[in-house]
N, C-alpha and C positions, 0 to 999 in steps of 0.2 A: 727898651722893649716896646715894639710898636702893640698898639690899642686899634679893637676894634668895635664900631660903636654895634649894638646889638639892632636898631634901626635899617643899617647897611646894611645886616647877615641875612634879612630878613625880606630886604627887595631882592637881593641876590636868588633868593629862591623861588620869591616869585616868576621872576624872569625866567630862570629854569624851566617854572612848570609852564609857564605859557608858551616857553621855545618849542616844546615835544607834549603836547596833549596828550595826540595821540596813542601816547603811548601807556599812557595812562588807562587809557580806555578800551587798548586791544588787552592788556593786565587783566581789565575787570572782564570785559568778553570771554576769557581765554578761561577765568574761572569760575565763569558763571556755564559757558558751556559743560567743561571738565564735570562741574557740578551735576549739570541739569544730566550729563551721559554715566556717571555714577549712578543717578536715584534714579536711573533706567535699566542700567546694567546690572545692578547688582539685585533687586529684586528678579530679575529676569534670569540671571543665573541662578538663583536660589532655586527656581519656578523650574526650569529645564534640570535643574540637580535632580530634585523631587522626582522629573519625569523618568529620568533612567533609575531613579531608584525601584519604582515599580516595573519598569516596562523592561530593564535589563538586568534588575537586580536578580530579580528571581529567575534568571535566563528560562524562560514556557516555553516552549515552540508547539508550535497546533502539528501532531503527529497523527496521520490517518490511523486508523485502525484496518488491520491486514487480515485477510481470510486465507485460508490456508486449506487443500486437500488433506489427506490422509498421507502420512507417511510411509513411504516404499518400503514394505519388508521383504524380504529377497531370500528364500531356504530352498536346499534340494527340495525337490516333491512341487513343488509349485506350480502351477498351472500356468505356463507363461513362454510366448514365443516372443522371435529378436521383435516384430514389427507390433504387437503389443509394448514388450521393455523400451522399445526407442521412442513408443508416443509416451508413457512415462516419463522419460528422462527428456524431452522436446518442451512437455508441458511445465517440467522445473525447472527448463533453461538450459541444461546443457549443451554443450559444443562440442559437435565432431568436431577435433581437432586434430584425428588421427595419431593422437600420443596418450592422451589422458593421463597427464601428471599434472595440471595445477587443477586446481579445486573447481568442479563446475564444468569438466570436460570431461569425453570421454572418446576412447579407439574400438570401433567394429571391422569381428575379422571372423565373417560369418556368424556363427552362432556364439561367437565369442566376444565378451566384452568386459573388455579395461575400464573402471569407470574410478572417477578420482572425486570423492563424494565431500559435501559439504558439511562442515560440524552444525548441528543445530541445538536448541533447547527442544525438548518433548517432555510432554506433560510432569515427567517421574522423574526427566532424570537429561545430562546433559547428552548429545552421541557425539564424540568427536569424530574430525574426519579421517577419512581412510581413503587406500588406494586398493580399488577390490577388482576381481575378478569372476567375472560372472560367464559359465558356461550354461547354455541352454540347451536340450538334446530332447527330441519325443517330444516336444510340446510342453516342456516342462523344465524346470531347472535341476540341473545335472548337480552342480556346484558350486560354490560362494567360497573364496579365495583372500584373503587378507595377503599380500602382494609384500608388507612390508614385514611381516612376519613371518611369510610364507608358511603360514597353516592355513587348512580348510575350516570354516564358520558352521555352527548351524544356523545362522539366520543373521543378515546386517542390514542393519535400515537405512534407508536414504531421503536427506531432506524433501519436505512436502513443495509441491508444488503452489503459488501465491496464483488464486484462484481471483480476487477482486479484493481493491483497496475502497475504502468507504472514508470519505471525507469529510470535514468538519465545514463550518464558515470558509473558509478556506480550501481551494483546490492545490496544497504545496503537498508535494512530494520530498518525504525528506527520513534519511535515516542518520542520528544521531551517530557522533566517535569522540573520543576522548583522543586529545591533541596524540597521544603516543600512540594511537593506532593508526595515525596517519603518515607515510613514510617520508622519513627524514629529506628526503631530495625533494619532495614535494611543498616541504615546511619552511626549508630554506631557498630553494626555487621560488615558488612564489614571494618575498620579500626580497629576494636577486630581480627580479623582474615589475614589479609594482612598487616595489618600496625600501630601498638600501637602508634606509635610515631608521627602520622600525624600529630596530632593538634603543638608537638613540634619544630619538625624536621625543617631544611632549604632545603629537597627537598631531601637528601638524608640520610640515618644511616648511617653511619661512623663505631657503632659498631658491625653492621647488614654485613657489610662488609669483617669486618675483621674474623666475626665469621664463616661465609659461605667461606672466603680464607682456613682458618685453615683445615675447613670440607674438602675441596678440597684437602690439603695437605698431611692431617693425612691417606685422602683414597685411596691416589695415582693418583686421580682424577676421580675416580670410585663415588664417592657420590657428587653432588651438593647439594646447601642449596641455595635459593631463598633469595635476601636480597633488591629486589628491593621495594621501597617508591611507595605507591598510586600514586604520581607525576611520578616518574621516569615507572610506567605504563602507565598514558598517555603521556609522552612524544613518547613511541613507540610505542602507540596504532595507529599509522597512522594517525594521525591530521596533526604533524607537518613536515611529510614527510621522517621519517626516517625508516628504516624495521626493523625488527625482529630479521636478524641473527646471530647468537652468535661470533662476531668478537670484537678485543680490540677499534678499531677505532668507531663501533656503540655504545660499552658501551659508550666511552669517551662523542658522542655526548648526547647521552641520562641523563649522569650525567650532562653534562655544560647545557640541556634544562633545566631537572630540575630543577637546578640552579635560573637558571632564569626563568622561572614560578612562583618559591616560589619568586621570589623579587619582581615581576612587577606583582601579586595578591595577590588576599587575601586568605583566605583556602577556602571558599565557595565557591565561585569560582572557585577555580578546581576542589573541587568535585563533585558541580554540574556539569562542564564539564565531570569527568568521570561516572557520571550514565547515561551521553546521550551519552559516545561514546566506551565504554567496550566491546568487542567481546563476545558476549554471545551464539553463535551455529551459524548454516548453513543449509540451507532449500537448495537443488538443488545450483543456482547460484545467490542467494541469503545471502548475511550474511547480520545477525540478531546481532544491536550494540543497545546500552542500555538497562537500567532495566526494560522499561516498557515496549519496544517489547520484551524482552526476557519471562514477565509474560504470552504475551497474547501466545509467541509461544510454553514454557513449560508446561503452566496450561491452558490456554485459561479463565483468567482472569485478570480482571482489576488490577494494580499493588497493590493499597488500599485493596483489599478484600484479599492478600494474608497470610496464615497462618504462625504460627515461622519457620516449617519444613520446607516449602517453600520457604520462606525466606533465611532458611539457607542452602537448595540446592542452588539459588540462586550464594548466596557469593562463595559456593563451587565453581560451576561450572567454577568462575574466574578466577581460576589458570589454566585452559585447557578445551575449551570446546568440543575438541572433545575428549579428553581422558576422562573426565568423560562426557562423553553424558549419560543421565539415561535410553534413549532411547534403544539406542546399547550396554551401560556397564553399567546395574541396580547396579550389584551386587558393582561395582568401586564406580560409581556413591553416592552408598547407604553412603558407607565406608564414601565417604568425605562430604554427607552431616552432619555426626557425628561427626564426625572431629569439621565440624564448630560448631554443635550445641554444643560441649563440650566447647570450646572458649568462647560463648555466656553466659556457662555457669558458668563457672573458673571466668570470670567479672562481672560476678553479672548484667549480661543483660537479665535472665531469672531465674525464680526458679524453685526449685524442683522440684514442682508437673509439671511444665511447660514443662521443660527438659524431662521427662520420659515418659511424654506424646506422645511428637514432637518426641524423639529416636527411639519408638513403631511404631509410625504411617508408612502407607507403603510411597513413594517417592510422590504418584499423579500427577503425570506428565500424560496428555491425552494420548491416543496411537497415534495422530494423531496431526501436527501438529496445533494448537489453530487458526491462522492468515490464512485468506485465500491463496489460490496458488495466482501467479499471476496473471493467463488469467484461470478464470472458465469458460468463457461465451465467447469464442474467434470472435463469428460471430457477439453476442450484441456488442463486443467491438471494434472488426473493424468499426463498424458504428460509435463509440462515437468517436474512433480517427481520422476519415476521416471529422468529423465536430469540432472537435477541430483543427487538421489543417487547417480547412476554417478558422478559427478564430482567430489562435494565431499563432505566429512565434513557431517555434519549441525551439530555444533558450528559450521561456519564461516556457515553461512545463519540459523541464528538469532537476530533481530536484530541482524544484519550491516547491512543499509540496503543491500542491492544493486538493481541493475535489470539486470533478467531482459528480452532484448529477443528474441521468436518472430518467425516468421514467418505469424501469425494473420492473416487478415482478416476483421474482423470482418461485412463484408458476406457473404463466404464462407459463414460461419459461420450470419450467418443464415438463408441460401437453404438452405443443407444443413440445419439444424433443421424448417425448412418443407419439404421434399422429405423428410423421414423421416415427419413428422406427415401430409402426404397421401398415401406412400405406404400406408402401414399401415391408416388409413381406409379407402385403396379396396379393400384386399386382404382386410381381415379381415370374418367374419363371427361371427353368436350360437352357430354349433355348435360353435367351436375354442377352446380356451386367444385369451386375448390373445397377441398374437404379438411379439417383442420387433428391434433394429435395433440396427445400428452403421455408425459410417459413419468412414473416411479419405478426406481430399482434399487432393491434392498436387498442386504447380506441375509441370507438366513440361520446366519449364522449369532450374528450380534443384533441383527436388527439396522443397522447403521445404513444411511442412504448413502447410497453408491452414485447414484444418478440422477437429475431431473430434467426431461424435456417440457417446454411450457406448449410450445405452438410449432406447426410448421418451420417457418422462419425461424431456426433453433438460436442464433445468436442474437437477434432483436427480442430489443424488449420490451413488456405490455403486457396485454391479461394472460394469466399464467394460467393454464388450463389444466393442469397438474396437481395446482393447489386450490384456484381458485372456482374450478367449474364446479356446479352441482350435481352431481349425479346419486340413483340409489345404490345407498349399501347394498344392497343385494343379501347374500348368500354370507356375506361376512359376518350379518348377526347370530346365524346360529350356532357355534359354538355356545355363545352368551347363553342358549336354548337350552342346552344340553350341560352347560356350569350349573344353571338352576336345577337343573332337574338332580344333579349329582349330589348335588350338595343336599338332598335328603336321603341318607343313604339306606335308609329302613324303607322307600318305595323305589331307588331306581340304582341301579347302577351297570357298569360297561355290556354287561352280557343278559342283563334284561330284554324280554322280547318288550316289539313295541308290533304296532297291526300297522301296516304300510297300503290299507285299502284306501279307496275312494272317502273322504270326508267332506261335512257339511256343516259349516258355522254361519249358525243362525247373526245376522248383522241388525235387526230390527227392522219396522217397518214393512214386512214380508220380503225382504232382502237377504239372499241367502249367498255364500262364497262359497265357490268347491274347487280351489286348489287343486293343480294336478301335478305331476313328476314332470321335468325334462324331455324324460324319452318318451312318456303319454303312455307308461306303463305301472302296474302296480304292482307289487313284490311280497305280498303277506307278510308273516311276521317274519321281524326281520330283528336282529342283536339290536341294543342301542348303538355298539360302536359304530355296524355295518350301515347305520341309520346317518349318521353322522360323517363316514367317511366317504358314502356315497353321495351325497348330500339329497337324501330325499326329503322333498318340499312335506307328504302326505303326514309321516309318520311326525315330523319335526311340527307340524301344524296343532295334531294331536297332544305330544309333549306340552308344546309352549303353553294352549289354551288350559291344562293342567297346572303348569306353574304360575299359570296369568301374567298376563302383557303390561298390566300396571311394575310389574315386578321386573321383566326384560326391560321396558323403558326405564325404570329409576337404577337397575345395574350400568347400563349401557351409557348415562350421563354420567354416573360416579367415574367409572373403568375409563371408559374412552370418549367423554365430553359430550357426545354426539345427543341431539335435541330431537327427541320424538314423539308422536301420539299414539297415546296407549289405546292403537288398535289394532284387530286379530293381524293386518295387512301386517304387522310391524313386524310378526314373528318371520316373516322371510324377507325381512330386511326392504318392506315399501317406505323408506324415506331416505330425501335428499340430504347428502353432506358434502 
């Protein structure tokens, strides 16, 4: 049995290690780098875990807060002709559509109207939608029809008009859906057309990557390919705080978010996240994020009523929406909505006849964006935010998502802007300054503002001269005059004479007021009421200085806030509010 000396075994290894160093040394390299990218990595995932845990966990979205008119009530007896009801139904967004069967349209056929109304929430209660019928005759409403019932109504409301959206930090426009209110072609369309592989995937393709590297290489860097995963879109959709720019360091974070998204949810969950948070266009300084403001702002309808082609502009539009805007680049636009529909239809998510159909059809997109501006109504609206800030902290309206429900009418609204622009027409002339308007119009019935003009210039906005000018009460304070005086009823009451002669109140100083009537006449004794409904300055003079002015000014700040000096002037209302 051959012997081997332990001496020998021992150069033998040596020789080895001095044949290949090397390789010794890329060993130690390999895991000291390994190393040194662990104790980088893994605190660093840790750190980005943490950040989706706050920033996606609690999924927030900054939701404007929505103003709203007054909701359409509609009964025989009503006061109401077609070209009043169709500024109503214009200023809630309906569409002649000449059918008025899907929600938010409506058919005129003279005094007669189809209108297919939208379900809303109202304060008490929910209204769902209907298909009604509305005849008008005499200036008034004849009728109200339930269509699918075919009974006559006495009265059926119609959603309000969205008067002005009020913004947070944030100018995004966005209305919240849960994945199932989104329709199913739309849910699996987009993931046909962006990303096969969602339902498999861990957050990112792997082969999707390498295919779009190669594309990159083969073209010199002249051609990109898109290889980004529906997650790895919202990851840098701005949720989670990372931007856009094409650098190695934001891909990195935008794959390691991915990452972790797909672990720490489920798929639903993210995709419902990205139908409510996808960049879908840009209205002024507003961006428009999810599918369902994106329907109301492309089509100007309800995301459910939307058609395949629709649909699959839509999905298009997600790969850029300002590059295919269909608005600004029809002809772009058109291309990629084909694009998609072809997708849709290579997977057997539409047929034949369906496809040829949707390919034909023209884009439909409104000319005009669907969703209203922000501030339609700048002077109504100055008033509804100067009493929402009596009421709420500012913190709690920003980006709360509230609806703000007035009592606007927006027909009101417009006859009042038209009645200020001809008044001022007929009254002004070249020798004087422009002459400037305000206007209030209230129910007298509730009280409720119907109307408000601030300025000339009815739709700019600035000092609101409706709310903000100072002028005297006037004539308004005395009621207040004549509540004092009532309210002793052992010296005054409705059908007490009062002496409506010439009077004189001593002011000090040998300063004397003498107050006279309107018409520069006096009326002897006269009832209180006739005093009061006449509005005579003399006899009202007399009264007040009876119940004393210290006492009309401390009523007058309790009652109606209004700040004044308790003097005789005050009794006919000589102060600024």
């Amino acid at each position: 049995m051959p012997r081997y000396d332990q001496d020998d075994q021992d150069e033998d290894y040596d020789d080895l290690d001095d044949a290949h160093p090397w390789r010794q040394r890329l060993v130690t390299w390999a895991l000291a780098a390994l190393g040194l990218g662990l104790g980088f990595l893994i605190p660093y995932t840790l750190y980005l875990n943490h950040q989706v845990s706050q920033r996606f966990g609690a999924l927030q979205w900054q939701l404007p807060t929505r103003v709203y008119a007054r909701p359409l009530q509609l009964s025989p007896g009503l006061a109401m002709d077609a070209q009043t009801l169709k500024t109503e139904l214009d200023a809630a967004a309906y569409r002649d559509d000449g059918a008025g069967t899907r929600p938010g349209t409506y058919a005129r056929d003279g005094g007669r109207f189809t209108i297919a109304s939208r379900g809303f929430g109202d304060i008490d209660a929910v209204v769902p939608a209907r298909r009604l019928q509305v005849s008008l005759s005499g200036g008034s409403v004849a009728s109200v029809r339930d269509l699918a019932r075919g009974q006559n109504l006495k009265s059926a409301l119609l959603d309000p008009a969205r008067i002005a959206t009020l913004y947070g930090q944030k100018q995004e426009e966005r209305r919240l859906v849960r994945l199932e209110e989104v329709p199913e072609l739309l849910v699996t369309g987009l993931q046909a057309v962006e990303d096969r592989d969602f339902g498999t995937h861990h957050g990112i393709d792997l082969s999707g990557i390498i295919r779009a590297i190669w594309v990159a290489v083969r073209s010199g860097g002249e051609t990109r390919q898109g290889a980004s995963t529906l997650t790895q879109q919202l990851a840098r959709s701005g949720l989670l705080g990372i931007g856009k720019e094409v650098t190695p360091s934001r891909k990195f974070n935008e794959i390691l978010f991915a990452l972790i998204l797909e672990a720490r949810y489920d798929k639903r969950t993210i995709l419902e996240a990205y139908m409510n948070q996808v960049y879908m266009g840009q209205r002024g300084s507003q961006a428009i994020h999810g599918v369902a403001a994106a329907s109301e702002f492309w089509f100007g309808r309800e995301l459910d009523s939307l058609s395949t082609e629709q649909i699959a502009l839509l999905i298009g539009i997600v790969k850029g929406p300002s590059h295919y805007d269909p608005r600004r680049n029809p002809e772009r636009a058109l291309d990629r909505r084909n694009l998609a529909l072809d997708k849709l239809h290579e997977t057997g998510l539409i047929k034949d006849p369906e496809w040829k159909r949707a390919r034909a059809a023209p884009l439909g997109v409104t000319r005009t964006p669907g969703m209203a501006a922000a501030n339609r109504f700048p002077a109504y609206v100055d008033l509804v935010r100067r009493q929402l800030a009596r009421d709420y902290p500012e913190s709690a309206l920003q980006g709360a998502g509230l609806s703000v429900l007035t009592g606007m009418s927006p027909s009101a609204q417009a006859y009042a802007e038209g009645a200020v622009t001809r008044t001022l027409k007929s009254v002004e002339n070249k020798k004087r300054p422009p002459l400037q308007a305000g206007l209030v119009l209230t129910d007298v019935h509730d009280g409720d503002v119907l109307a408000v003009v601030g300025s000339r210039n009815v739709s700019q906005p600035g000092f609101n001269r409706a709310v903000e000018a100072q002028r005297p009460v006037g004539s308004l304070l005395k009621p207040f005059v004549y509540l004092l005086a009532l309210a002793q009823p052992d010296r005054y009451s409705l059908a007490s004479y009062v002496d409506d002669g010439p009077v004189t109140v001593q002011l000090g100083k040998n300063r004397r007021w003498n107050p006279t009537n309107s018409d520069r006449r006096s009326h002897g004794s006269v009832r209180l009421v006739d005093a009061l409904a006449h509005s005579y300055n003399q006899a009202t003079v007399r009264i007040g200085m009876k119940v004393d002015p210290e006492r009309l000014v401390n009523l007058v700040r309790v009652l109606a806030g209004i700040q004044a000096e308790a003097n005789p002037s005050v009794i006919l209302g000589a102060t600024d509010q």
